[in-house]
C-alpha positions, 0 to 999 in steps of 0.5 A: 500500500502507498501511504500517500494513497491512504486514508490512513496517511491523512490520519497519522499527519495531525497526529504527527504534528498535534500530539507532539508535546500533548499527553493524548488518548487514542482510539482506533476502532477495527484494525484488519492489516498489521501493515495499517497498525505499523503506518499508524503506530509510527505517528503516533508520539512517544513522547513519556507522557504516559499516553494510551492507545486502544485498538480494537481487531478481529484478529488475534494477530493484529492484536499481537501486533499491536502489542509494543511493550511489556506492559501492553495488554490484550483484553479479548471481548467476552459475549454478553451474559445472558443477563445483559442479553435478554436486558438488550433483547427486551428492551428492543421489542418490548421498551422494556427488559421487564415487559416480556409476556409469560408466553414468549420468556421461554422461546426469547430464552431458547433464541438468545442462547443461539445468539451466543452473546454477541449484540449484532445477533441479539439486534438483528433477531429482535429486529425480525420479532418486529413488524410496523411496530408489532411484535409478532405472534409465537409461532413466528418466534418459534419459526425464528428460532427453529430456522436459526439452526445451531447459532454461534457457536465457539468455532466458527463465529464469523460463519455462523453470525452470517447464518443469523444475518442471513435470516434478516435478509431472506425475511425482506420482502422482495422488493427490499431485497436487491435495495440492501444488495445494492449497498455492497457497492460501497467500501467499508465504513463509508458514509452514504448519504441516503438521498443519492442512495434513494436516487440510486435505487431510482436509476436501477429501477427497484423502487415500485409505484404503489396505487396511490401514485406516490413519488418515487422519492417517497416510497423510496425514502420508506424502503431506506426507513424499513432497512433502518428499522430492520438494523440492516443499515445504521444511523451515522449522521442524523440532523437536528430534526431526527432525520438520518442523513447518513447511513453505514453499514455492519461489518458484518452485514457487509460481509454478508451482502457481500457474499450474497452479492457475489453469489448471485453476480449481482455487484463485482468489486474490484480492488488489489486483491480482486484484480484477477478474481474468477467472478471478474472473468463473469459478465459483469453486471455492476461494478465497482473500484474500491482503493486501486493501488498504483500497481494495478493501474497498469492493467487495462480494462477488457471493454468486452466484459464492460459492454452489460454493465448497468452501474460504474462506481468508483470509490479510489483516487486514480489517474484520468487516463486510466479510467475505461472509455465510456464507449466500452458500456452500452447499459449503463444506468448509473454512473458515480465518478465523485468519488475519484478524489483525482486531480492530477491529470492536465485535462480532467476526467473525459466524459467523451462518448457520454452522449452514447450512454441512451440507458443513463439515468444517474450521473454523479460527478460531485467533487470530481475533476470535471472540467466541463460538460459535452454537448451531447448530453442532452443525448441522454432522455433517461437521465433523473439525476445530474449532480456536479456540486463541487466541481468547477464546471462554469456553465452547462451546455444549452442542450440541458433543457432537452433533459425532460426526464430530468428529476434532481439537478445539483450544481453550484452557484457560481454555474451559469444555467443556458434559458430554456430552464423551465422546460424542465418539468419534471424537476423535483429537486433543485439546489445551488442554483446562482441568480447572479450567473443565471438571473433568467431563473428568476422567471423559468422558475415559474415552470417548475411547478413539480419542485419540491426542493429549492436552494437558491443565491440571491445575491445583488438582485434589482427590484425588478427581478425580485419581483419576477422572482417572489412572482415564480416562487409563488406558482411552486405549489407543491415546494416543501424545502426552500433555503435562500442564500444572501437573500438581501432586498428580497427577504423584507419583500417576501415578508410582505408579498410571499405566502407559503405553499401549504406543505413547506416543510423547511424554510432556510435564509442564511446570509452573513451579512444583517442586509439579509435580515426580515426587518420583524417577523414574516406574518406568514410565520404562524400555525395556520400557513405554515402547519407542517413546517418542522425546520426554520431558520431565521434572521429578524432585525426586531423581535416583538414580545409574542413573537416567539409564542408565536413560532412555538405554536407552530405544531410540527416545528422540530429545529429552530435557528432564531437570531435577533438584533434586538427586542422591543417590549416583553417576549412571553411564552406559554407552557404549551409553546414548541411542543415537537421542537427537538433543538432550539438555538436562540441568538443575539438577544438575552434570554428572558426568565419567561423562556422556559417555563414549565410544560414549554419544550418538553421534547427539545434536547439540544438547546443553545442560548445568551443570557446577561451574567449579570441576571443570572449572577443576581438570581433574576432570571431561571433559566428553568432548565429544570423544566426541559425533562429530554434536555441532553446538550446545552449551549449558552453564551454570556453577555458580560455587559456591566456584569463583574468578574465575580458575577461572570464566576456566579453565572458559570457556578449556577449554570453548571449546577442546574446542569448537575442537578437535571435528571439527564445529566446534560453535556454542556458549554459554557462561552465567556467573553473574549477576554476569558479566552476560553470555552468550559465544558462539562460532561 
């Protein structure tokens, strides 16, 4: 391995550099080749500080390997007692290790001794007693149970985990069933991100209408929900509304999609050690480039075994000119080059041929070295997704707007779009799109009554074409996301001119200049234009005393970013305000005792605010943290304002008391003016 082409390379340089006179805790998670540890392990500084390293491994080898000195220690996992198991196993059908129904204690029993003790296997059986959250009759425990065959057992525990896992996968519906197969497309503890996913499975045709004529994109957003559901794929980023962004999938689970992937011929991967692989020399049917050392870029693709492939990935950094032409394929369906991470080539990547691919419906090149886009892909009737956020492309080639199939469009702002836009009819999805470079959007807009998803910059803006615009965004019906960048004049417009489509979901206006602020509160912000409205991000130059009771008694509202410049009157809010809000952050004014009350955001878990010192120092104003029950971070800025050292102390004293004595035990931070020169924080 060439330590220049590795992740692990970019690893070890901060280490280098960051722990060199620091006494440090590290810890690497799932080490698999002895030659990563020795790379890692020379970063890492021995420096007599008495510093620690923990790594975890499968294999006993590694783990020798890992071994430095004589002090040095393997602790081998033992499986989960059966105490902790059947506390895990209940607590994930039932909420509760106490809730198991007499009938079923025997069988849960027999199932948790097949599961030996190792939680993937305790989750993944749980999941499968587990149905739209119902919990399954005994006979189908029973079924579960006899279908588990003899378990982990001490000899073979990798086979026998991929025995239990298998039954996860054998009990998907049919139409789940190629979704999770699909995943083994992606290397090891990547980060996917479900949108492209969904849009991916789109593009090869697995997601199903159903009969109420539903939108692709929704039902795929269910399947990606169901597989979630299932701990077939886990969590990674999750935004502040509950929504999981990200997604990664088991080890385990890999192996096991991996095998099946292969078996069935479904996906072939190719890396150092599969150059040569006897399922490579099968016509391939979708294929993917996972970490291609320099070595192997030698070899030359055979076009003849690329002629059926239906999906091209590639997840290495390589040379442009050592991709395959894409001449060689004839039934590509999905194209994914954002991944390559290559710049080193004088021209960029060649998307010569392009024009050709008449199957292509997903064409990702995000953050690839893309230079420009050929003329001939307006060739391409069947493409839904074009994504070229991050490259830098300047402008797309007029004969765009003959993509009438087109359903997600991501560029950059600074992208010139060619007139014509609004001939795009079936767009949903619309992001990074730049007024200033492409101000005929303004009125194409108006055309694409399917948008869904909206991002736009609207930087140096004339009245007139502001008012084209407001004109065009309120013809966009059926417009659920809509974030607007450096929106200037055009904020205080659409306060007065602009009402809200009936399912705006999300409404972001971000700038970092205060000429983009609402002079007060829109009078569309209320419960009864904006009823499903579960993100707001707003900037407001003059707060009124009921304004936040107002946004609080928005029914669905999940995550809200308020800043003011400044508050006229009394801000007063009741007990029954924010009732599904999961993060609150409250900028540029002080927070007043009335804030929090008793009853008023009962679900908010991560909350940022400011407050006077001052106020706080004196015993003026509570912060009533104590009333938020679900509060697990918090965040609060104190203004010094005529506020002494001493009360500054005060202020930090109490706050780090109320977040001692709440039932959660919430993380906290504390920021104190500049002159203190610091952040606290306390777990």
């Amino acid at each position: 391995m060439l330590l220049q082409d590795s992740v692990v390379y970019k690893l070890t340089c901060p280490l280098m550099i960051q722990y060199n006179w620091h006494r440090y805790l590290v810890v690497i998670d799932d080490i698999w080749e002895e030659e990563i540890w020795r790379f890692i392990n020379c970063a890492l500084c021995k420096n007599k500080l008495h510093s620690r390293v923990i790594t975890t491994t499968r294999n006993v080898s590694v783990s020798e390997a890992c071994l430095s000195s004589s002090d040095d220690m393997i602790h081998q996992m033992k499986p989960l007692s059966d105490e902790d198991s059947q506390i895990l196993f209940h607590r994930r059908i039932f909420q509760s290790e106490e809730k198991c129904p007499e009938d079923l204690q025997a069988v849960s029993r027999e199932i948790l001794k097949k599961c030996g003790g190792v939680p993937l296997a305790i989750i993944t059986i749980a999941s499968l007693l587990v149905s739209n959250q119902r919990i399954k009759q005994k006979e189908e425990w029973m079924h579960v149970h006899s279908s588990m065959g003899r378990g982990v057992t001490e000899g073979g525990i990798v086979k026998d985990m991929k025995r239990i896992l298998s039954l996860s996968y054998y009990d998907l519906p049919s139409h789940l069933k190629p979704c999770l197969l699909y995943l083994s497309i992606f290397p090891e503890d990547f980060e996917i991100n479900r949108d492209l996913l969904i849009w991916r499975w789109l593009a090869e045709g697995f997601i199903q209408c159903d009969k109420d004529e539903t939108r692709l994109f929704e039902i795929g957003k269910s399947y990606f929900n169901e597989l979630m559901n299932r701990s077939l794929i886990q969590p990674a980023e999750t935004n502040y509304e509950g929504t999981v962004v990200t997604c990664r999938i088991h080890d385990m689970v890999l192996d096991l999609i991996c095998s099946l992937s292969s078996e069935e011929n479904f996906i072939s991967i190719l890396d150092n050690a599969q150059w040569h692989a006897p399922n490579l020399q099968r016509k391939l049917r979708r294929l993917s480039l996972h970490n291609i050392k320099a070595k192997c870029r030698n070899h030359q693709f055979d076009s003849t075994r690329l002629s059926k492939v239906r999906t091209f990935a590639v997840f290495s950094p390589v040379t442009c000119d050592w991709l395959p032409s894409l001449s060689s394929f004839q039934f590509l369906r999905v194209l994914d080059l954002g991944n390559c991470g290559s710049h080193e080539s004088s021209s960029g990547i060649s998307l010569k041929y392009v024009g050709n691919l008449i199957h292509l419906r997903y064409l990702g090149l995000k953050d690839a070295d893309v230079r420009e886009l050929p003329v001939d892909i307006g060739k391409l009737q069947l493409l839904q997704t074009l994504d070229i956020g991050g490259t830098i492309i300047e402008e797309l080639p007029s004969s765009v707007v003959q993509l009438r199939n087109l359903i997600c469009l991501r560029v950059n702002y600074r992208v010139r779009l060619p007139k014509g836009m609004g001939s795009l009819m079936s767009l949903e999805v619309l992001e990074q799109v730049g007024l200033s470079s492409s101000p005929h959007i303004a009125e194409e807009l108006s055309h694409l009554t399917e948008v869904m998803t909206l991002s736009i910059n609207c930087d140096n803006m004339d009245e007139d074409l502001i008012d084209i615009l407001i004109k065009s965004l309120g013809n966009l019906h059926k417009l659920q996301n809509l974030r607007i960048d450096d929106g200037g004049r055009l904020i205080n417009r659409m306060r007065e001119s602009w009402v809200p489509p009936p399912n705006l979901r999300s409404f972001d206006s971000w700038s970092i200049f205060s000429s983009s602020s609402f002079l007060r509160l829109p009078k569309w912000v209320n419960s009864r234009s904006l009823p499903h409205l579960s993100r707001l991000e707003i900037d407001v130059e003059e707060l009124q005393g009921d304004d936040i009771q107002i946004i609080g008694m928005l029914p669905a509202l999940r995550f809200l970013r308020l800043t003011a410049d400044r508050v006229m009157g009394t801000l007063a809010v009741r007990a029954d305000a924010f009732p599904s809000a999961r993060c609150c952050w409250f900028y540029g004014f002080p927070t007043p005792p009335c804030l929090f009350p008793p009853g008023a955001m009962p679900g908010v878990r991560h909350l940022e605010f400011q407050a006077s010192a001052a106020s706080i120092a004196s015993g003026e104003v509570d912060c009533g943290l104590g009333h938020l029950p679900s509060l697990e971070h918090l965040e609060v800025s104190l203004w010094r304002e005529n506020s002494s050292d001493e009360e500054m102390e005060t202020a930090d004293a109490w706050l780090r008391r109320a977040a001692e004595a709440h039932p959660k035990r919430p993380t906290m931070k504390i920021y104190l003016p500049v002159r203190y020169g610091y952040s606290s924080e306390q777990p």
